[in-house]
C-alpha positions, 0 to 999 in steps of 0.5 A: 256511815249509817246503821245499816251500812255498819250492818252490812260492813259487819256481814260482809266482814263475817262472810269473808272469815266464814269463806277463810275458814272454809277454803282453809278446811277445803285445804285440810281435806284435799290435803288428807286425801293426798295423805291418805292416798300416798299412804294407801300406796305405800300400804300396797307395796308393803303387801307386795314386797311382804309376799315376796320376803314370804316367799323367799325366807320359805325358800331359804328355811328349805335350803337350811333345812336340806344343808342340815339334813345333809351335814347331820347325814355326812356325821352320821355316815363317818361316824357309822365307818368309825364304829364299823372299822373299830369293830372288825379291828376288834373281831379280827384280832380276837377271831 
């Protein structure tokens, strides 16, 4: 082989690293962008389904808070009657 032949073969032997790098970079990046679509994806349904926990917990902490209100209302009320009912014992007996 020549000097020039070499020359060429060498080229020729850099062009085609230079293609492997390249369709392996090429790779890397459709690559990423699948990555960054899945995860783009699942960002939105984590945003829907956040919305409707939201929603649902604000439902739940209602529907505690009247239970309390009710039961503290039902002590409050038994608690009223007991005292009623001891005091006309008392008046009654020393009226």
């Amino acid at each position: 082989m020549t000097t020039t032949e070499n020359k060429t073969e060498k080229i020729r032997k850099e062009v085609d690293e230079v293609k492997n790098v390249m369709s392996q970079n090429l790779d890397k990046v459709i690559d990423r962008g699948n990555k960054i679509e899945n995860l783009e994806e699942r960002s939105n349904a984590l945003e829907q389904n956040s919305a409707v926990f939201k929603k649902k917990a604000k439902t739940v902490k209602r529907k505690m808070w009247w239970q309390n209100f009710k039961l503290s209302f039902i002590l409050f009320l038994i608690f009223a009657v007991i005292i009623l009912i001891i005091v006309i014992v008392l008046v009654a007996k020393y009226a």
